[in-house]
C-alpha positions in Angstrom: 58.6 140.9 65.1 55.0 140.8 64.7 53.0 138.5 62.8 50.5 139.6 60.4 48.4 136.8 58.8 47.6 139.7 55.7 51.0 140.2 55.0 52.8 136.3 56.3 50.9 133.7 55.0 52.6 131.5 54.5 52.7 130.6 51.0 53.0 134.0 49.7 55.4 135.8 52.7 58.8 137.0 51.3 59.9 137.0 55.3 62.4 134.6 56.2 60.4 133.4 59.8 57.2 133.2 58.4 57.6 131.5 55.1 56.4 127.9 54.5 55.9 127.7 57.6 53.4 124.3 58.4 50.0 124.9 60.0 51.4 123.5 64.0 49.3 123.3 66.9 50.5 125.7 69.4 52.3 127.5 66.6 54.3 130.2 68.5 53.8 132.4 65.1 51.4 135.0 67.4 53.7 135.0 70.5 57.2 136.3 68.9 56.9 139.6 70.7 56.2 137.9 74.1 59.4 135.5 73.5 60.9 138.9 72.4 60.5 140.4 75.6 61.2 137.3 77.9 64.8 137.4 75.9 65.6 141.0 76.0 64.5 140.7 79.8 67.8 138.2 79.9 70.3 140.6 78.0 71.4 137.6 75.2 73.5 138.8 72.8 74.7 138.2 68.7 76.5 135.5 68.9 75.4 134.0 72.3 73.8 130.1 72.3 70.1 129.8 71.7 68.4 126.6 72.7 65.2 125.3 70.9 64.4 122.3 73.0 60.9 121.7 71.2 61.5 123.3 68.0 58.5 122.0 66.1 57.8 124.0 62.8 60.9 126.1 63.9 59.2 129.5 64.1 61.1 129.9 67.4 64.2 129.1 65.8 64.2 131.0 62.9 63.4 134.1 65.5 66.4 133.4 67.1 68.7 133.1 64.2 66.9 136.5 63.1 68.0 138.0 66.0 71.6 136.8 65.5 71.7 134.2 68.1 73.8 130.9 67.7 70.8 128.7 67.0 70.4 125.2 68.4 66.8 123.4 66.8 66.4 120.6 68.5 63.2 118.5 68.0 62.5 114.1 68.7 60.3 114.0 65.4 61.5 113.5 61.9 59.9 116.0 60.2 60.7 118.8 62.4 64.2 117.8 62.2 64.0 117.8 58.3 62.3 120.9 58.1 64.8 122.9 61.0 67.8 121.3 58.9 66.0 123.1 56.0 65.5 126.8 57.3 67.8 127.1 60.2 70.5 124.1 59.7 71.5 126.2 56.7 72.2 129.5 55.7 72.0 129.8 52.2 70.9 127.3 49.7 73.0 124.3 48.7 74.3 123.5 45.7 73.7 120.1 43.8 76.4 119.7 41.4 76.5 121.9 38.7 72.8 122.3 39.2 71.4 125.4 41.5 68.6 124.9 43.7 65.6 126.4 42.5 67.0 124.4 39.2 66.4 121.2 40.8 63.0 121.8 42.4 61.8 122.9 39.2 63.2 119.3 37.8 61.3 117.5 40.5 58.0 119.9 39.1 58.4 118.5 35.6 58.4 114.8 36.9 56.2 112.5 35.6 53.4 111.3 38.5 53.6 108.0 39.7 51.2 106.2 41.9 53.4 104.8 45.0 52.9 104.9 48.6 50.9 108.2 49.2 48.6 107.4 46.2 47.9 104.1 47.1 47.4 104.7 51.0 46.1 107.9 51.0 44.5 108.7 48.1 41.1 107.6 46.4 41.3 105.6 43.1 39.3 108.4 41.4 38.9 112.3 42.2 35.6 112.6 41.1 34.0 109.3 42.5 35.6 108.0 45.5 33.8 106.4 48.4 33.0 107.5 51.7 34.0 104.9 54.5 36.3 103.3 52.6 39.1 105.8 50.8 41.0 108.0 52.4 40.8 111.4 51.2 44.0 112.9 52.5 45.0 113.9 49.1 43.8 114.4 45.9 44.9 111.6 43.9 46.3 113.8 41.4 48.6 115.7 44.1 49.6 111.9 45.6 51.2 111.3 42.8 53.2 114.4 42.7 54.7 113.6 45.9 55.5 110.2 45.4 57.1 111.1 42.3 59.2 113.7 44.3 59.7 111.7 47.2 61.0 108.7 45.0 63.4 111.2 43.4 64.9 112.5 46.6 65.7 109.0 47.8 66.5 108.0 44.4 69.6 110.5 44.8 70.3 109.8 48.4 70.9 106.3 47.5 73.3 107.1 44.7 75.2 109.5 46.6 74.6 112.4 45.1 72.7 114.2 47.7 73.8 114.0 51.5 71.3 114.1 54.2 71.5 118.2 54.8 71.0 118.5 50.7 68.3 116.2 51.4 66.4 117.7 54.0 66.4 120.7 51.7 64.4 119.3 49.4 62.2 117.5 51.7 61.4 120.3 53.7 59.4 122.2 50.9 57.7 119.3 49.8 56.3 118.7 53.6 55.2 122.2 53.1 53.5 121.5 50.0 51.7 118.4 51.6 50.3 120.7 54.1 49.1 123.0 51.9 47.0 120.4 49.6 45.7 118.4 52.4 41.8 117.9 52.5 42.3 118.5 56.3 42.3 121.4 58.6 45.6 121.4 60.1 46.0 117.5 61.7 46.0 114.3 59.9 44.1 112.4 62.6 41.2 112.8 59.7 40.4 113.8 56.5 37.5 116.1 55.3 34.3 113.8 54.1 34.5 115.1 50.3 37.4 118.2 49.2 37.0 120.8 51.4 34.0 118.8 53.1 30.4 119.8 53.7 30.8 123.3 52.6 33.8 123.1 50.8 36.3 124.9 52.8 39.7 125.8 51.1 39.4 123.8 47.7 41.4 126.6 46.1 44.4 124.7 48.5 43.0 121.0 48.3 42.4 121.1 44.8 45.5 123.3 43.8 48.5 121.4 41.8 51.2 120.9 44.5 53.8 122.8 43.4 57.5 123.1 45.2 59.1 126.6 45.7 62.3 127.2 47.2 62.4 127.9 51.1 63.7 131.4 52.2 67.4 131.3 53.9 68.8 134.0 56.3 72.9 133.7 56.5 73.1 135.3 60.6 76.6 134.7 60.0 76.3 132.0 62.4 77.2 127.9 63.0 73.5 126.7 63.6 72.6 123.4 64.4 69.8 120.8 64.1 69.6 117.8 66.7 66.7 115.1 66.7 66.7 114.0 70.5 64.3 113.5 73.8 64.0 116.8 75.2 65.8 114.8 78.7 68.1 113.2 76.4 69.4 116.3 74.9 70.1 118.0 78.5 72.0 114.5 79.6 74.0 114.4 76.6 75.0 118.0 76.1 77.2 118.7 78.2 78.2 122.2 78.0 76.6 125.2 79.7 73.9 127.4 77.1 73.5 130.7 77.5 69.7 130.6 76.7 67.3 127.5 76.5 63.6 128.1 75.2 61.7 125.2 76.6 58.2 124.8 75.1 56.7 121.0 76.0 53.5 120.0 74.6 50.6 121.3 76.9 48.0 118.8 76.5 47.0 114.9 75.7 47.4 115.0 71.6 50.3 114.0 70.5 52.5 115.4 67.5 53.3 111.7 66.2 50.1 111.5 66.0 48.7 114.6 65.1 51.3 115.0 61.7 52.0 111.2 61.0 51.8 111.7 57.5 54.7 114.5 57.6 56.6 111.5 59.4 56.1 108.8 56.6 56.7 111.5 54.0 60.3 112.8 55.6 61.2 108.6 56.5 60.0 107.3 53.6 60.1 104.0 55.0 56.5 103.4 54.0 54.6 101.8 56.9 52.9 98.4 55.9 49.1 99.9 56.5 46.0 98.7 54.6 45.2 100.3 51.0 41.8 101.2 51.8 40.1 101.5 55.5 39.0 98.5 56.7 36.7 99.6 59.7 39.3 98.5 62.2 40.6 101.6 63.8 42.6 102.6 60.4 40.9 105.1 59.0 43.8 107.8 59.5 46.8 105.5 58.8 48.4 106.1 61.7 51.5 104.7 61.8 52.0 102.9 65.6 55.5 104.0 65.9 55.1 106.9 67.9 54.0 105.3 70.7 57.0 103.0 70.8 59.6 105.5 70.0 58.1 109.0 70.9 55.5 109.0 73.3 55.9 112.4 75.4 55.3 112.5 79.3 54.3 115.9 78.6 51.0 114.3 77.2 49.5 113.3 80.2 48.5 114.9 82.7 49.9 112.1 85.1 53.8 112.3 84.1 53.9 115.8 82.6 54.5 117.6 85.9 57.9 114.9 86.9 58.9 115.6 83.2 59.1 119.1 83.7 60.3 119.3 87.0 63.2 117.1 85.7 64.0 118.5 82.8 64.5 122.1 84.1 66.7 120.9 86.9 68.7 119.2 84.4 69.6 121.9 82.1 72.8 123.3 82.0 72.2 126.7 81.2 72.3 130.2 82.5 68.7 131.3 81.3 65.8 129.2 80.5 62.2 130.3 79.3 59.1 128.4 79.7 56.3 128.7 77.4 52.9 127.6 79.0 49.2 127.7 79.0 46.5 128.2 82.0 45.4 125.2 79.9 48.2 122.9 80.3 48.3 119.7 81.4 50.7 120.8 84.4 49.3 122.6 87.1 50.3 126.2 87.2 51.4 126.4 90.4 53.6 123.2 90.2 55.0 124.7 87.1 56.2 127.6 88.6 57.3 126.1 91.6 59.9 123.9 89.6 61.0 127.0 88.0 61.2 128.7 91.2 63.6 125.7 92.7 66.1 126.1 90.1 66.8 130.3 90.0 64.8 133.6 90.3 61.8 133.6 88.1 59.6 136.6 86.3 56.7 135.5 84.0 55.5 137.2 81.0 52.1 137.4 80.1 49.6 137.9 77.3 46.0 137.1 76.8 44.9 134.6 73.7 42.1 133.7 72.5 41.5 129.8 72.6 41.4 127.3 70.0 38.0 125.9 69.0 37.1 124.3 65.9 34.2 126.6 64.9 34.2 130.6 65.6 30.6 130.0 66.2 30.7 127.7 68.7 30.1 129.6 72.1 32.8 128.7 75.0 32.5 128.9 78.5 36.1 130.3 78.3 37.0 131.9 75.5 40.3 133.1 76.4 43.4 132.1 78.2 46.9 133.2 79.6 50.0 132.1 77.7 53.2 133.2 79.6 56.7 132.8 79.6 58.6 132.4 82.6 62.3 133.5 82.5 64.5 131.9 85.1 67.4 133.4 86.0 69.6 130.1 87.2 72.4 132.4 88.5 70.7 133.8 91.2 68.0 132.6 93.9 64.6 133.6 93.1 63.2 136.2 94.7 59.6 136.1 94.1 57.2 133.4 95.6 55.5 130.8 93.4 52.3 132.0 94.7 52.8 135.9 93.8 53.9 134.7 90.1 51.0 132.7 89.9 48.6 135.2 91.2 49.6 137.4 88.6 48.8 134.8 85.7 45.7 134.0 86.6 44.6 137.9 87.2 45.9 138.7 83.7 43.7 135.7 82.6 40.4 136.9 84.8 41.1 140.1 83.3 40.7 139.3 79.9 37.8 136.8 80.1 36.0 140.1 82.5 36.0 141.9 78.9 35.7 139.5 76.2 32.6 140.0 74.9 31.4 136.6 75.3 31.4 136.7 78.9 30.4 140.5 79.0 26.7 139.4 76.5 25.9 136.9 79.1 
């Protein structure tokens, strides 16, 4: 399964893995037929266990529940859990008393706006004439309003009992789609763009758009998926029983996804952090809520405590296979990396070339490309290839590819 971005955006794709599927740093959307070949290289059948461990926007997941696999999304933020309970937890849409679910989404549509928490926090008073410095321009104020309306609604019926918490997350996860797609950002909501669309006024057909719900895509594999919000550590200390395949894919540098998508986390909690209304030019300009770094701050961030993390994690997994998606660019050091994986069974790696992340395409870089790889250990069995050879042939797939980008080849 290849992904197209003429044929999957997101808000237009009719295919179940692709559709509203949030814009995610290190998205795994491009790598599907790498992870495809790391898991026909283990011979995992229908039916068998499939671990997310870092599930994120759940593009992994819903691969594997393609595929037929017994899907396990597991993922320590509350927005990925909401959206995984969404489009893999499930597998077809729920019903809400005598009301279907597009019915109800196009209910929430028709409410009226209200200004609540979104508006007030991260909205300017006025559209037109807001100021620089001192609103915040995540959302139109117009489209705040939509969601708090919506949001209010959802917890409105939680707290009468008419919804449970997996009806719930139905309905939350297309509205965290929605507030991706409006955003006056490009992806992260560390910042906001300085005017819709900013400078130039990139993607004001999105910004400016009326947020709109549609209902999320399900795929019945005709198995009992699950959704689990835990520490990636927790979740192998805690589970006790032996998976036939665990995908592990850990953050790879210092950025963190509580961070990174805080507003997705105060939308899916609704517990509406006590921030200032307007940036007061002390280190609030994003509204970032501080619990992250109480409650999920991930080893795999720094480059001092990712490599321990890993190395325990892996040899605390109780499963027969495990795959490893990594960088050249990670904060672990390849060769640790693949010593750790080495340790705990027979290792091959996987590799394909990719093209780096940089904010401008005109921006030159003095290393344009990297290698992302999957290594496949094989717990079963010893490993019979050195750490050294594995590694040798990462970082020669790598050289290769910057030899003939053209980049490096016009200078």
């Amino acid at each position: 399964m290849r992904y197209d971005r003429r044929q999957h955006a997101a808000r237009s794709t009719d295919h179940y893995v692709f559709h509203q599927l949030i814009p995610y740093i290190g998205n795994k959307r491009k790598l599907l037929p790498l992870i495809g070949r790391a898991i026909g290289a283990s011979g995992l059948e229908p039916g068998q266990g499939f671990v997310d461990l870092f599930a994120g926007s759940g593009v992994v997941s819903r691969y594997a529940k393609a595929l037929g696999f017994r899907v396990i999304a597991n993922d320590w933020e509350p927005y990925a859990e909401a959206i995984n309970r969404c489009h893999v937890g499930h597998n077809a849409p729920p019903r809400f008393g005598h009301q279907d679910y597009a019915g109800l989404l196009a209910r929430f549509n028709a409410l009226p706006p209200i200004a609540g928490w979104v508006t007030n926090h991260l909205c300017p008073d006025d559209d037109e004439h807001f100021e620089i410095g001192r609103d915040r321009l995540f959302y139109m104020r117009k489209n705040g309003m939509r969601i708090d309306a919506i949001r209010e609604e959802i917890a409105r019926l939680a707290d009468v009992g008419e919804i449970d918490s997996d009806q719930a997350a139905c309905l939350i996860a297309p509205l965290l789609y929605q507030c991706c797609y409006t955003s006056n950002t490009s992806g992260v909501f560390k910042g906001f763009h300085a005017g819709w669309g900013g400078s130039n006024g990139t993607a004001r057909y999105r910004i400016c758009s009326d947020l709109t719900l549609e209902p999320a895509l399900f795929l019945d594999n005709g198995q009992a998926n699950e959704v689990t919000r835990l520490d990636a550590l927790g979740f192998a200390r805690e589970h006790g029983e032996a998976y036939d395949f665990v995908y592990v894919d850990p953050p790879y540098n210092q950025h963190p996804y509580g961070s990174n998508y805080h507003v997705l986390n105060s939308i899916a909690l609704w517990d509406k952090p006590q921030l200032s209304r307007k940036i007061s030019g002390r280190g609030d300009k994003s509204a970032i809520r501080r619990d992250w770094r109480s409650e999920r701050r991930s080893p795999y961030n720094s480059a001092r405590h990712a490599t321990a993390a890993f190395a325990g994690l892996i040899d605390s997994l109780p499963a027969r296979w495990i795959a490893v998606s990594y960088s050249t660019d990670g904060n672990i050091p390849l060769i640790d990396m693949v010593r750790a994986a080495c340790a705990r069974g027979h290792s091959e790696v996987f590799i394909q070339p990719y093209k780096r992340y940089r904010v401008s395409s005109q921006r030159f870089s003095a290393k344009p490309m990297n290698a992302e790889f999957v290594l496949l250990i094989d717990t079963s069995r010893p490993a019979a290839s050195s750490p050294e050879a594995i590694c040798d042939a990462i970082l020669a797939e790598e050289r290769d590819a910057l030899a003939s980008h053209k980049e490096m080849v016009e200078t």
